[in-house]
C-alpha positions as CSV (number, residue, x, y, z in Angstrom):
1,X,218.2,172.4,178.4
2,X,218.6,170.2,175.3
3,X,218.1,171.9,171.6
4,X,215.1,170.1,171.4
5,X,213.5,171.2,174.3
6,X,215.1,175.0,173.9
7,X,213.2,174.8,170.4
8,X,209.9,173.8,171.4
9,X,210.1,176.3,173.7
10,X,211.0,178.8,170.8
11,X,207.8,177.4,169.2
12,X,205.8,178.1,171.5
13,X,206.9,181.7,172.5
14,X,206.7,182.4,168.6
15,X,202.6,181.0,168.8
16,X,202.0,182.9,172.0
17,X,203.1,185.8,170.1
18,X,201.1,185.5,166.8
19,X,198.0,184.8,168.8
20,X,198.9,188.1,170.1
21,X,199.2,190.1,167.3
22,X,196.0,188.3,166.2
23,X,193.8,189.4,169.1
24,X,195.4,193.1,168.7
25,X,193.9,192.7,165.4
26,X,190.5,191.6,166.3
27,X,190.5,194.7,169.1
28,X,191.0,196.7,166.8
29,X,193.0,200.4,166.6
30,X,191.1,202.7,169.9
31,X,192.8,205.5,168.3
32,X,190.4,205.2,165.1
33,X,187.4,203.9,166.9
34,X,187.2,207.2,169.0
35,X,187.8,208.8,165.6
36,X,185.1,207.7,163.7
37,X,183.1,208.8,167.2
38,X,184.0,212.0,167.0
39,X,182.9,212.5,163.9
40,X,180.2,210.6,164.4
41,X,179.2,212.8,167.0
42,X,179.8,215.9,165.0
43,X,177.4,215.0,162.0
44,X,174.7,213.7,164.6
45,X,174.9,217.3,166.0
46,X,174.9,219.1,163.0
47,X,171.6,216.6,161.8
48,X,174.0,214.7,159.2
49,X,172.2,211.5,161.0
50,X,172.5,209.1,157.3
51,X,176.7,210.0,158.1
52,X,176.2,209.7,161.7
53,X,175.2,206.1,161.6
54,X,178.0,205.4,159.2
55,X,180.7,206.6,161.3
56,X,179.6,205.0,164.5
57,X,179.1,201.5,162.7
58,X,183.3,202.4,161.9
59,X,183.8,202.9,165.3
60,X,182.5,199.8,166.7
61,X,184.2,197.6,164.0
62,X,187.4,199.1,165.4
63,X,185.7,198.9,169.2
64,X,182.7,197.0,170.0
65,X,182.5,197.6,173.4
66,X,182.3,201.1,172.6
67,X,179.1,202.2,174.8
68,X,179.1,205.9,174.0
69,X,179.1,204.6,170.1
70,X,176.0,202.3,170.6
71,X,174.2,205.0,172.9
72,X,174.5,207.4,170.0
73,X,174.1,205.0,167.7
74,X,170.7,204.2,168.6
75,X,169.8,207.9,168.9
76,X,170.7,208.2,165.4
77,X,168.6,205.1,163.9
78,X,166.3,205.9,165.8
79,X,165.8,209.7,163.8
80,X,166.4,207.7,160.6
81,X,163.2,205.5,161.8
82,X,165.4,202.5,161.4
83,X,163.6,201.1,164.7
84,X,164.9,197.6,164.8
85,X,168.1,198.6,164.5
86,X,168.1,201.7,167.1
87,X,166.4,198.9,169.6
88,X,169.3,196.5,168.7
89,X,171.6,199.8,169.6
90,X,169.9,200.5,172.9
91,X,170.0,196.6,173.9
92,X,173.6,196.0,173.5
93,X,173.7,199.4,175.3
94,X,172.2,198.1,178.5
95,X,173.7,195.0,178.2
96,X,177.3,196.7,178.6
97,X,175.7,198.3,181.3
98,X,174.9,201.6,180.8
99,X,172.4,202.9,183.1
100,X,168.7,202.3,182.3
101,X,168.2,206.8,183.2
102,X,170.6,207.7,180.4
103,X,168.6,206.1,177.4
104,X,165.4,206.8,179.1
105,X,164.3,209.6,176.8
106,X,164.9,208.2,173.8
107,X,164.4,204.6,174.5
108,X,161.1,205.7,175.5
109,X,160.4,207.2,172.2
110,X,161.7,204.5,170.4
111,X,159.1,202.3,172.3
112,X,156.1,204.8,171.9
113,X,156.4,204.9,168.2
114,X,156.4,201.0,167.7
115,X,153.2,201.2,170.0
116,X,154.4,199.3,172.6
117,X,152.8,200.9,175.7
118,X,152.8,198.6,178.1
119,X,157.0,198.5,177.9
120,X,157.0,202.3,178.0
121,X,155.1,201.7,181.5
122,X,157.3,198.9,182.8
123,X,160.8,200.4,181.4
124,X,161.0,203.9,181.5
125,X,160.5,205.4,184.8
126,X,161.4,209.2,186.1
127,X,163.2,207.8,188.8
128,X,166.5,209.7,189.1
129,X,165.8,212.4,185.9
130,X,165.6,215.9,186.3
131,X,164.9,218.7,184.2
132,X,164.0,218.2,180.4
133,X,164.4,214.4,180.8
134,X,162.2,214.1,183.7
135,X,159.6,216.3,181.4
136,X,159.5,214.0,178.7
137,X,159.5,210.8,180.0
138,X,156.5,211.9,182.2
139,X,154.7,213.1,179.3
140,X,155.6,209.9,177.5
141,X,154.1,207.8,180.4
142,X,150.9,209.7,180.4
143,X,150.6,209.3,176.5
144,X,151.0,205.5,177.2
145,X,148.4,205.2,180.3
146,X,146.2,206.8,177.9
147,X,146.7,204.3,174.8
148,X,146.0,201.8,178.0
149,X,142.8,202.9,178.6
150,X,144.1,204.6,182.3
151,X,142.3,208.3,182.0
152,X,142.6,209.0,185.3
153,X,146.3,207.9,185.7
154,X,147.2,209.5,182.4
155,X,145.5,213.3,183.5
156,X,147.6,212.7,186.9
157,X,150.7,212.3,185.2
158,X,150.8,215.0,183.0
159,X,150.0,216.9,185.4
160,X,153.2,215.7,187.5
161,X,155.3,216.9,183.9
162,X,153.7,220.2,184.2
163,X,154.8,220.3,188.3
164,X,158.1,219.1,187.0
165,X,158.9,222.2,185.3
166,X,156.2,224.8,185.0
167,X,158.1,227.2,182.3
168,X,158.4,223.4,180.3
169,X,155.7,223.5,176.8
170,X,156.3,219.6,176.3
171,X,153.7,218.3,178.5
172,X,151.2,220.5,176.6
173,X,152.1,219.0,172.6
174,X,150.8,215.7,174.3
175,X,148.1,217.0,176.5
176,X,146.1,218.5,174.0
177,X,145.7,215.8,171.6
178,X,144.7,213.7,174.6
179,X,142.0,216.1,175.6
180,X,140.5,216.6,171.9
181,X,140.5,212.7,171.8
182,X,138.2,212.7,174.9
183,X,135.9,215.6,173.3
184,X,137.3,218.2,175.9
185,X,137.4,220.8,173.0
186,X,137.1,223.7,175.4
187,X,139.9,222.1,177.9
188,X,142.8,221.3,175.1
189,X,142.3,225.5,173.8
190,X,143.0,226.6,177.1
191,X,146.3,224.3,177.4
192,X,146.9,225.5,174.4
193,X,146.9,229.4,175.4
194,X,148.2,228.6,178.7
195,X,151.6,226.8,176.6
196,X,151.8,229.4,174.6
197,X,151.7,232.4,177.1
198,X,155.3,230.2,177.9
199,X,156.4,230.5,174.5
200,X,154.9,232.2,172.0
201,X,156.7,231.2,169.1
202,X,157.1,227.3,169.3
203,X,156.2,226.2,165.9
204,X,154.9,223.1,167.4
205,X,152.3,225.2,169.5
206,X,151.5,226.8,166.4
207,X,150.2,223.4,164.7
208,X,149.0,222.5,167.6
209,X,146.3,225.4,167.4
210,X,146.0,225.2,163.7
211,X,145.0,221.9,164.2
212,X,142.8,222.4,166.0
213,X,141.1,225.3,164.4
214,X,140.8,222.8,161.7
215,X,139.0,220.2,163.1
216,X,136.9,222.9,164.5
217,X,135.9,223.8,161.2
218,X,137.5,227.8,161.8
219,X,139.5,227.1,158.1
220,X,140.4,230.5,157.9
221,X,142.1,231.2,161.0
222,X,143.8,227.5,160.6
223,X,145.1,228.6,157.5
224,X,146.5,231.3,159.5
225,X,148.4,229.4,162.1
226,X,149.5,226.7,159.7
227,X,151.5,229.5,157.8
228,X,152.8,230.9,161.1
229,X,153.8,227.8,161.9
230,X,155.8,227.6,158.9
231,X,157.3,230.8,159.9
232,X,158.5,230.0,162.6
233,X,160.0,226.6,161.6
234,X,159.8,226.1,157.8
235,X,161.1,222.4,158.3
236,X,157.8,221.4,159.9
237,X,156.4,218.8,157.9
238,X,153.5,217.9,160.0
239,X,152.2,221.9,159.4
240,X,153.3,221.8,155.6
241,X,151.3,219.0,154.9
242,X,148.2,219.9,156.8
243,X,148.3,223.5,155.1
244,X,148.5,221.6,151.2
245,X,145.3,219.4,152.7
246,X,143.6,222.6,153.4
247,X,144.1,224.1,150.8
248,X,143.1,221.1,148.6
249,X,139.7,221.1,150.6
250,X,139.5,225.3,149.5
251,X,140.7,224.2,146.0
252,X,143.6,226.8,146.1
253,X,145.4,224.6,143.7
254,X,148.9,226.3,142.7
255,X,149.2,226.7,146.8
256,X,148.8,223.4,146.8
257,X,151.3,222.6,144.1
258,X,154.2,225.1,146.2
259,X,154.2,222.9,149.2
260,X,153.7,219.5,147.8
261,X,156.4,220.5,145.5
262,X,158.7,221.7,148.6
263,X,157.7,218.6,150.9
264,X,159.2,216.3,147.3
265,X,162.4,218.3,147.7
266,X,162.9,218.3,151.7
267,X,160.8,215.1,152.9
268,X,161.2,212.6,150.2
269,X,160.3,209.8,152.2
270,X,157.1,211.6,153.4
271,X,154.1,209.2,152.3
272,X,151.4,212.0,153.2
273,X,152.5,214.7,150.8
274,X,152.4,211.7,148.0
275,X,148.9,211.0,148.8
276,X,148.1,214.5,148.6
277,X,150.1,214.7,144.8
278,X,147.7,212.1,144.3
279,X,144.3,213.8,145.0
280,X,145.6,216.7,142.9
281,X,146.3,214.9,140.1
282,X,143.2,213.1,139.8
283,X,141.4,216.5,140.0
284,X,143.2,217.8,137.2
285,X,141.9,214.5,135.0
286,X,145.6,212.8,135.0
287,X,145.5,209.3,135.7
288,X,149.0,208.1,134.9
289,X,150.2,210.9,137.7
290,X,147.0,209.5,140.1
291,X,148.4,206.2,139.7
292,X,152.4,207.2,139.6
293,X,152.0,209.0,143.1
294,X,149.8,206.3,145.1
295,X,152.4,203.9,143.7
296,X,155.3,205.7,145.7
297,X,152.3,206.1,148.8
298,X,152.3,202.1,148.8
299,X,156.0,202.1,148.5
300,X,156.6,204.1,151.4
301,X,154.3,202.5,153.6
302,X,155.2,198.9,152.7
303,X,158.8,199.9,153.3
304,X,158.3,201.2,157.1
305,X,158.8,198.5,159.8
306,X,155.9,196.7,160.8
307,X,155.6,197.6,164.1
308,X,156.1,200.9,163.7
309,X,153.6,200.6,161.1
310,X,150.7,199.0,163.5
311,X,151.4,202.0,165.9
312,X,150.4,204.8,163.8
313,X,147.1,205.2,162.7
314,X,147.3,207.7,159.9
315,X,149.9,205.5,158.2
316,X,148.0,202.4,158.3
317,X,144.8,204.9,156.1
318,X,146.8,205.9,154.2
319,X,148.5,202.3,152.9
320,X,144.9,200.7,152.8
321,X,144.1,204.2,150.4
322,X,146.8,203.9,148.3
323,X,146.3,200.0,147.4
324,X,142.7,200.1,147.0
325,X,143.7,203.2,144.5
326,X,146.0,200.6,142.7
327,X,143.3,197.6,143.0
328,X,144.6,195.9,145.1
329,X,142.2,195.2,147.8
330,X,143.3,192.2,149.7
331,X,146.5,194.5,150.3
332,X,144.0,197.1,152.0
333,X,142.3,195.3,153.3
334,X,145.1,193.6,155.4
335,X,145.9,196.8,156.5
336,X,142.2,198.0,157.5
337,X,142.4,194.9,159.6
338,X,145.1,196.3,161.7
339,X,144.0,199.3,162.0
340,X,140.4,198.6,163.2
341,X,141.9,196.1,165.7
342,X,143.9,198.9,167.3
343,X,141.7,201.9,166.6
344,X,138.7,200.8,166.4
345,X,136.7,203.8,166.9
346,X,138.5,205.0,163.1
347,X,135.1,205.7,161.4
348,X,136.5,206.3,157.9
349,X,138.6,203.0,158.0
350,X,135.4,200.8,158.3
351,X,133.8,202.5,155.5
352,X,136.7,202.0,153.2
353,X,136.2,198.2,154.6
354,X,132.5,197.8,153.8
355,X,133.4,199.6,150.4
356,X,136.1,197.1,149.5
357,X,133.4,194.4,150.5
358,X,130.6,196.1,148.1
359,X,133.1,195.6,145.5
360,X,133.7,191.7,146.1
361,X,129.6,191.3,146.7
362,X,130.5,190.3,150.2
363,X,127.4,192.1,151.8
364,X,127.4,189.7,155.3
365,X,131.0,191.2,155.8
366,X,129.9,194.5,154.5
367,X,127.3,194.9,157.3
368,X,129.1,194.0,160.0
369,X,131.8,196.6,158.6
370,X,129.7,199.2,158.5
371,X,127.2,198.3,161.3
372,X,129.4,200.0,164.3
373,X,129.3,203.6,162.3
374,X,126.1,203.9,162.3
375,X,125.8,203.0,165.7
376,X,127.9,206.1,166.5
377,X,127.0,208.4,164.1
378,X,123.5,207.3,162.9
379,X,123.3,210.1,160.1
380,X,126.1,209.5,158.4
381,X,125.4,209.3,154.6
382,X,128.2,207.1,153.2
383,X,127.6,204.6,156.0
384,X,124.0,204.5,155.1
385,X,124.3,204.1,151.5
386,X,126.8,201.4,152.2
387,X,124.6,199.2,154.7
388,X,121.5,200.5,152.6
389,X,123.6,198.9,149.9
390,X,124.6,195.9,151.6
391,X,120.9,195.0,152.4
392,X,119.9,195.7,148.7
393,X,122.5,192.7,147.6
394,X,120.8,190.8,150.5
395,X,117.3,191.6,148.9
396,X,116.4,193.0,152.3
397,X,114.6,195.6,150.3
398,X,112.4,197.4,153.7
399,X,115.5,197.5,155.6
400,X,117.6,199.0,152.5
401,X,115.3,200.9,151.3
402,X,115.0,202.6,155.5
403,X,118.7,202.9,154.8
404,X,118.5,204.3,151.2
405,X,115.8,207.1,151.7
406,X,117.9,208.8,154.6
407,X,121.2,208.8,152.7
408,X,119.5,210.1,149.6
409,X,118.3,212.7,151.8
410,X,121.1,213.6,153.4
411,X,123.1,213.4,149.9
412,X,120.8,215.7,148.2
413,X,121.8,215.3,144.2
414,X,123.8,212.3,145.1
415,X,123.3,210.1,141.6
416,X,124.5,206.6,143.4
417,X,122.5,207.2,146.7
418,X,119.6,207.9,144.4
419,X,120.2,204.9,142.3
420,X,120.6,202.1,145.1
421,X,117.1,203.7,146.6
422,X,115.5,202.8,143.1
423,X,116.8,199.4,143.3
424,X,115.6,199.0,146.6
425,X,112.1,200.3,145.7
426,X,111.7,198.2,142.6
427,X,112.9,195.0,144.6
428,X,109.9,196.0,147.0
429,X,107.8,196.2,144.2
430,X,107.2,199.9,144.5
431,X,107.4,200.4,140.9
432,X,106.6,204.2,140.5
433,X,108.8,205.0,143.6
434,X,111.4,203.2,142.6
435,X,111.8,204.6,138.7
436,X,111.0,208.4,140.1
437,X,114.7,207.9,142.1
438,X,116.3,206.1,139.0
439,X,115.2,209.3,137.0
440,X,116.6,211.6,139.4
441,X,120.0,209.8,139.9
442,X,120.0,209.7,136.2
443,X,119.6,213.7,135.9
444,X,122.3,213.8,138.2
445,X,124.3,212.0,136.5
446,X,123.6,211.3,132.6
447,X,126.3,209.0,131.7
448,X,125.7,206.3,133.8
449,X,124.8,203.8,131.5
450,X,123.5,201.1,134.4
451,X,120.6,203.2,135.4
452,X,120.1,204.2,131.6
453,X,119.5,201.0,130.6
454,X,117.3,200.0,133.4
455,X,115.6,203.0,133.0
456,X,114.9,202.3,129.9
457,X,113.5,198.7,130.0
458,X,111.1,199.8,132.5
459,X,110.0,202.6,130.2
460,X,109.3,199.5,127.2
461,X,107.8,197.4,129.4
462,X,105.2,200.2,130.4
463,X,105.0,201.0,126.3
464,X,106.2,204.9,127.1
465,X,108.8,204.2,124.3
466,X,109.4,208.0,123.7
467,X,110.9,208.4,127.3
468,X,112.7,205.6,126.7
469,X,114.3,206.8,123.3
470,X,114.8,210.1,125.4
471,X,117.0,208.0,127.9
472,X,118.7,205.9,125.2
473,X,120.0,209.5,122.9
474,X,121.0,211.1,126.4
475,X,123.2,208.0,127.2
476,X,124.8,207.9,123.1
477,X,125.3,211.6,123.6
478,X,127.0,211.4,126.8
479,X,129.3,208.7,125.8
480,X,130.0,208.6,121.5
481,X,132.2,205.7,122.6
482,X,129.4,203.6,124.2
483,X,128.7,200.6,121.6
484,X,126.6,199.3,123.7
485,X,124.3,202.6,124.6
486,X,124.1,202.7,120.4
487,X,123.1,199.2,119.9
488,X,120.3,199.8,122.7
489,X,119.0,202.8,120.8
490,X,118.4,200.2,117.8
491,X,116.6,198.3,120.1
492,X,114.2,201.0,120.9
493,X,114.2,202.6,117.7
494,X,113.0,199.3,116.3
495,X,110.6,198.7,118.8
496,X,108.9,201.3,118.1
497,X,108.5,201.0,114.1
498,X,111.4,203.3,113.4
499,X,113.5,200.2,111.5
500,X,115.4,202.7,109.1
501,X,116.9,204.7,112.5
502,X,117.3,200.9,114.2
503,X,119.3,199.9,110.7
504,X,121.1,203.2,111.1
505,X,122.2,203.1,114.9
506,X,123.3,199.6,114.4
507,X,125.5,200.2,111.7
508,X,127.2,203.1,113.5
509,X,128.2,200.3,115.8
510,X,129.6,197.9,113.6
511,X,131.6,200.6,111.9
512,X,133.4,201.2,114.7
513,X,133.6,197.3,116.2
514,X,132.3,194.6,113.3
515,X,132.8,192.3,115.8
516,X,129.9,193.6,117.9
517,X,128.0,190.7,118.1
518,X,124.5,191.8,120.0
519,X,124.9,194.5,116.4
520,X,125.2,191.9,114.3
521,X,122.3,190.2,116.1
522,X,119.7,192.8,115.5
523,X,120.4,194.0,112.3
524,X,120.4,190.2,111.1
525,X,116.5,191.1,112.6
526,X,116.5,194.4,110.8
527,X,117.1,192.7,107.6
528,X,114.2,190.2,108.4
529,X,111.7,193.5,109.1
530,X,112.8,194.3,105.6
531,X,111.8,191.3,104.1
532,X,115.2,190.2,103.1
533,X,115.7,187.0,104.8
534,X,118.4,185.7,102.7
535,X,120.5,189.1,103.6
536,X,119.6,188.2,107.6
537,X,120.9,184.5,106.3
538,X,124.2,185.3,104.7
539,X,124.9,187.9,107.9
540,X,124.1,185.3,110.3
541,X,125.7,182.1,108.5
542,X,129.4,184.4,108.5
543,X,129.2,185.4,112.0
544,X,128.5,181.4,113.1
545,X,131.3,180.2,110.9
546,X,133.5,182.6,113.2
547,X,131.6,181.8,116.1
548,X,130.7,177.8,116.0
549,X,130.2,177.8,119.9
550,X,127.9,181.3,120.4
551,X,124.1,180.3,121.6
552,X,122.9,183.3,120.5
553,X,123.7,183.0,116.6
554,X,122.4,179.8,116.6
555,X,119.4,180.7,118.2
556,X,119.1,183.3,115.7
557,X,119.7,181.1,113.1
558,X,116.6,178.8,114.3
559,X,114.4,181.5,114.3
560,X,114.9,182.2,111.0
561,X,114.3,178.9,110.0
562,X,111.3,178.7,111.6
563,X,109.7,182.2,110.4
564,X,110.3,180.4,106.9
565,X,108.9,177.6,107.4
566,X,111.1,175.1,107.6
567,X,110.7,173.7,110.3
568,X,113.3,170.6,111.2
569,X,116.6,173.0,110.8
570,X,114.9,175.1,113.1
571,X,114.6,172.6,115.4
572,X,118.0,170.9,114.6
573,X,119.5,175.1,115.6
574,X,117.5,175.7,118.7
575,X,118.9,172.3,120.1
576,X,122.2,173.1,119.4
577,X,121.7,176.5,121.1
């Protein structure tokens, strides 16, 4: 062998072995990747799943054909709710060829809580489970033949996770929700005792039957088994926040305050107790706190993975609440959207729609909203002031005004149900009618300066002036700030002959805003009452030289001129104006 050929050789051996060392490198160390596992493993078990994840991402940089490592890997995302990622975990799983039965249980649950039913029923089958595996994904499969519409298949399977193992409570936490969703009140209490003469002291029976009890209306005894609940496991955050919603409804406020405040410290990412903070704080008058917590609601819930998101129903409320809390309806109403799609027997989410429609004079859109409530639950008052509402806006005033008289019934005291049936009675031309409900939606609620004021131009046009002055002093006692409620007292004050009360109401206003114009306005006509023109001239001829473009001063101006007599410049004003 020649040198050269001995070297090449050399050359060779010397590349053969770097590429070597280089694919040893790219392995990476087994020792550490079973390390990290181990560890890995340990936090997971000790519910350290935040350092879990970490260490198992370690471990397959150093392996990443590490099955165990994705299996658990995937378990632990998914507790962390990071669901595309723990799917990701599970795929790779399967794809190095763990068996489908393994990740059954919590591939399953993965699925169930991004909503995907129809993959729980193709995927995840009992086929080869026993015990608590077999259990749950039975009860799973049943959950998702229910979502699917398949009653009958879903009662036959959860009865097959019952057969499984008879001394097993799981099949019960998902059997009695399905029976209270298909009215079968009496059916889900007796799964309920029959669970819990298995284990009396499973916290998650415990809710089970305060929720109940609460949706029954027995508020006492929910109470009750809320707090036993939380007894038994003090971690339950479903129970905790229930019991502060309760207690909200029973205005037990510092109770309140002691489990929102516990649920800020041990479920921070928890966008129901936040919610709650919110209700609490706008009862106690604080707006920057109302506004603070509904914020972090909107946070949370913009934060969670779609899917995930479009699966749970109490979520998707809560989101449309919070942004239509922080004005921003197009937000909520995206999120209505969804959940009416998928839920569409969610009353209270197509209320909240045909509200947020009121609100952008949509009325076509609020009807159709609003039309399927009260073809359910015909007697529901905010659904009838809504479409009563909706057909006022449409000047449909028989059909609104059908609407408006059975929600102000049903709302006895009710100062907007009262209001919108005024409306509707006037646009009918029932005159007396309709200004009897405006009076009684204004006693029941003095400071709303709409119905005030309407109130009171129906009062002038009828000449009752004293009611009228009546309505106008209730509204400038009710609100000291309310320039225009002041400058409407004038009005009346002048109307009726009292000019040195008109004089005195207007200036009130201007003291406190000189750029009130409509103030400026009638006291200019004060001044001509007086017989001082030239005071109503020099008060007018400022406030145009501030305001060149404003019809109304110029129209004022041309009046002016005409009540003197001079009659071009009064015509030169009014056709500027």
């Amino acid at each position: 062998m020649t040198f050269g050929t001995t070297a090449r050789h050399l050359r060779r051996g010397a590349l053969a072995l770097s590429l070597a060392f280089s694919l040893n490198a790219l392995a990476g160390d087994p020792g550490k990747a079973a390390a990290f596992y181990e560890d890995g493993l340990a936090r997971f078990e000790r519910g350290d799943t935040a350092g879990a994840v970490i260490q198992l991402k370690n471990a397959l940089q150093q392996d990443e054909r590490m099955l165990s490592a994705h299996v658990l890997l995937g378990r632990a995302l998914l507790k962390e709710t990071e669901l595309p990622a723990a799917e990701a975990s599970f795929d790779q799983a399967l794809k190095l060829g763990v068996s489908p039965s393994e990740i059954a249980v919590p591939r399953g649950q993965l699925l169930m809580l991004l909503g995907r039913a129809k993959a729980v029923l193709r995927d995840i089958h009992p086929d080869g489970l026993s015990g608590e595996a077999r259990v749950e994904v039975l009860s799973m499969r049943a959950t998702a033949m229910a979502s699917e519409g398949d009653e009958r298949g879903a009662r036959q399977t959860f009865q097959e996770a019952i057969d499984a193992d008879p001394q097993s409570i799981r099949p019960y936490l998902s059997l009695v929700p399905f029976l209270l969703q298909q009215g079968e009140v009496l059916a889900a209490r007796e799964s309920i005792d029959r669970a819990m003469a298995l284990d009396p002291n499973d916290g998650g029976l415990w809710n089970l039957r305060a929720s109940l009890l609460h949706a029954q209306g027995e508020l006492v005894e929910a109470l009750a088994a809320y707090s036993k609940t939380l007894t038994l496991d003090e971690k339950h955050v479903d129970a905790r926040v229930a019991r502060a919603s309760l207690l909200l409804d029973l205005k037990r406020d510092a109770e309140v305050a002691r489990d929102l405040d516990y649920l800020a410290e041990h479920a921070k990412a928890e966008p129901r107790s936040a919610y709650l903070r919110a209700v609490l704080a706008g009862r106690r008058g604080d707006g920057d706190a109302v506004q603070k917590a509904l914020s972090e609601v909107a946070s949370l819930v913009d934060r969670l993975p779609p899917e995930y998101l479009k699966a749970n129903e109490q979520l998707l409320m809560l989101g449309a609440l919070a942004h239509h809390g922080l004005g921003a309806p197009q937000k909520s109403k995206g999120l209505l959207d969804a959940l009416i799609n998928r839920y569409p027997r969610n009353l209270g989410a197509r209320k909240l729609l045909a509200s947020i429609y009121m609100d952008e004079n949509d009325s076509v859109r609020a009807l159709s909203a609003i039309e399927p409530v009260l073809r359910v639950r015909g007697d529901d008052p905010q659904a009838l002031l809504l479409a009563g509402r909706a057909q006022l806006a449409s000047k449909r005033y028989l059909q609104a005004t059908r609407y408006l008289e059975r929600a102000a019934q049903l709302m006895q005291g009710n100062a907007q149900a009262q209001a919108a049936l005024g409306y509707s009675l006037l646009g009918g031309g029932e005159a007396e009618a309709g200004i009897a409900s405006l009076e009684k939606a204004f006693a029941a609620n003095p400071g709303d300066g709409g119905v005030g004021m309407v109130l009171t131009s129906l009062y002038m046009q009828r000449g009752d002036t004293a009611k009228a002055l009546s309505v106008a002093e209730g509204l400038v006692k009710g609100s000291r700030e309310n320039l225009s409620a002041l400058n409407l007292l004038g009005a009346i004050r002048a109307a009726s002959g009292d000019v040195a009360g008109a004089r005195a109401a207007y200036e009130q206003v201007l003291q406190r805003d000189p750029d009130f114009v409509p103030a400026q306005l009638n006291l200019a006509r004060v001044e001509v009452e007086e017989n001082r023109p030239e005071a109503a001239r020099a008060r007018l001829t400022a406030l145009f030289d501030k305001r060149k473009d404003d019809a109304r001063v110029m129209h004022e101006l041309g009046l002016l001129a005409q009540r003197e007599g001079n009659m071009t410049e009064a015509i030169d004003w009014l056709r500027k104006a």
